[in-house]
C-alpha positions in Angstrom: 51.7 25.4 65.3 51.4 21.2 64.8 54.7 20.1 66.6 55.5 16.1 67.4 56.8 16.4 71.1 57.1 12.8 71.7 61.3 13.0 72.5 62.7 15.7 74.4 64.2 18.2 72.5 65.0 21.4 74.0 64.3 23.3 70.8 61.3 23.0 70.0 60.6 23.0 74.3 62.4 25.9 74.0 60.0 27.4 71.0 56.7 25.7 73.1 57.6 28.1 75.8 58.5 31.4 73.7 54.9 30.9 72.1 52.7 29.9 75.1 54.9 30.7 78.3 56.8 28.2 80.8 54.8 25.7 82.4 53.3 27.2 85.9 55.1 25.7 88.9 53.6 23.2 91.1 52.4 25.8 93.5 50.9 28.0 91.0 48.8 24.9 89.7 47.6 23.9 93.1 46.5 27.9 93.4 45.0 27.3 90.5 43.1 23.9 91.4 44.2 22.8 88.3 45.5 23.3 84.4 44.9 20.3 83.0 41.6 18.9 81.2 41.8 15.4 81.5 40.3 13.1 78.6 38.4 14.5 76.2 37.1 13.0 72.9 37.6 14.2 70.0 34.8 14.3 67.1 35.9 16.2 64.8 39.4 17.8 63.5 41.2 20.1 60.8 42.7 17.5 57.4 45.9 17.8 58.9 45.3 16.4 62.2 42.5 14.3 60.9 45.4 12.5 59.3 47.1 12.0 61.8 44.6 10.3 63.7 43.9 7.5 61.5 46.8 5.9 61.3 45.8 4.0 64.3 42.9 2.0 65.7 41.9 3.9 68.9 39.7 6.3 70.3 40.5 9.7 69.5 41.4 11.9 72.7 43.3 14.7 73.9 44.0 16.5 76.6 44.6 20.6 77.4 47.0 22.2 79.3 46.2 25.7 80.6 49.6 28.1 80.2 50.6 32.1 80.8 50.1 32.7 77.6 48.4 29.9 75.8 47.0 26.6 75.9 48.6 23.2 74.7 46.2 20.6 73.3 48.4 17.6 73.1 46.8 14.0 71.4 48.7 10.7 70.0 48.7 8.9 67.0 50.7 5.4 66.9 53.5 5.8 69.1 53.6 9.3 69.0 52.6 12.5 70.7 51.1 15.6 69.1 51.1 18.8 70.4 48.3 22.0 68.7 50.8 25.3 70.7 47.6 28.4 70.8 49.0 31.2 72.2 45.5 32.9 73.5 45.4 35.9 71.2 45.2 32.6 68.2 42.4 31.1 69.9 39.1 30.7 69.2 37.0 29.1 71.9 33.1 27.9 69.7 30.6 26.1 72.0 28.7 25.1 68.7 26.4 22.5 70.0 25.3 21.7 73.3 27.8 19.1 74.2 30.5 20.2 71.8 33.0 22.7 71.6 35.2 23.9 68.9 39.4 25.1 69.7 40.8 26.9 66.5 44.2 28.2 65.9 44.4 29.5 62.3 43.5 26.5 60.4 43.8 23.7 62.8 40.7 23.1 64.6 39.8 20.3 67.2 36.0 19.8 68.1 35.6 17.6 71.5 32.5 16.2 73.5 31.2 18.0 76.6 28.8 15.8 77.9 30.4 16.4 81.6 29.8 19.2 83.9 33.5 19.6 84.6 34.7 19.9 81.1 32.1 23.0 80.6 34.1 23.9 84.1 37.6 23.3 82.4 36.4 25.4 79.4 34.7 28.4 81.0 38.4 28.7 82.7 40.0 28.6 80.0 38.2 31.5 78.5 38.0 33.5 81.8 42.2 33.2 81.3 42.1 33.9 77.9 40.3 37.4 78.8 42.8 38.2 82.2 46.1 37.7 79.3 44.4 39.6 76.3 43.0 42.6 79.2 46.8 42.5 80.5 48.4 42.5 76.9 46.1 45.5 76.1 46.9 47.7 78.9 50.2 47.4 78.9 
C-alpha cells in the first residue's frame, strides 16, 4: 500500500497502524537500540514509485522504520512524503548484489545501496524481526 502521509490524517494513520502495528514507544525503541535506518539511496524502484521520484531534482532516498508487524519505508517527492506500509508476511527481503538490496511488497519494489556496514546491520534486523512476528503468527 503506496499512501501520501505528508498532512496528518487520522485515517489513513489509523489504517498505517491496523496494517503494520502502532509505533513502539520510546522505551521499547531505546530496548531496541534503534528502528529507524537512516539515509539510504535508492537505485532502483517499481513504475509507480519511479514516477514519483522524478518529478523533482534530488537524490533519491528513503528511510525504514522497523514496526510490530511491519516496516514503513517512507521517501519524498516535491513537497511531499511517501510512505510503502509492508506488513512482514508482504515482504520480501533480496540481497541481490553485494552492496544492494531489494524490499518488495506485491508489486512495489525499492532497491537501495549498502555500501555501509551498519545498513547490512539495519537489514539483518530487520529480517531477524521479520522471522520472531511470522514464528509468533504461526504458533498462535
Amino acid at each position: 500500500m503506496l499512501l501520501n502521509v505528508s498532512y496528518n490524517r487520522p485515517k489513513i494513520k489509523a489504517k498505517i497502524d491496523e496494517e503494520v502495528g502502532p509505533a513502539f514507544s520510546f522505551m521499547e525503541r531505546i530496548k531496541m537500540k534503534g528502528i529507524g535506518s537512516g539515509k539510504l539511496f535508492i537505485t532502483s524502484t517499481s513504475i509507480e514509485i519511479h514516477n514519483l521520484l522524478i518529478l523533482d531534482n534530488y537524490l533519491n532516498t528513503c528511510g525504514i522504520e522497523i514496526r510490530l508487524k511491519g516496516i514503513i519505508v517512507t521517501f519524498r517527492s516535491i513537497l511531499e512524503t511517501y510512505a510503502l506500509i509492508i506488513p512482514y508476511y508482504k515482504l520480501n527481503l533480496y540481497k541481490g548484489k553485494a552492496e544492494e538490496y531489494s524490499i518488495y511488497r506485491d508489486h512495489y519494489f525499492i532497491k537501495v545501496k549498502a555500501n555501509i556496514p551498519r545498513i547490512h546491520k539495519f537489514m539483518k534486523k530487520v529480517s531477524s524481526y521479520k522471522a520472531q512476528h511470522l514464528d509468533s503468527f504461526n504458533r498462535s
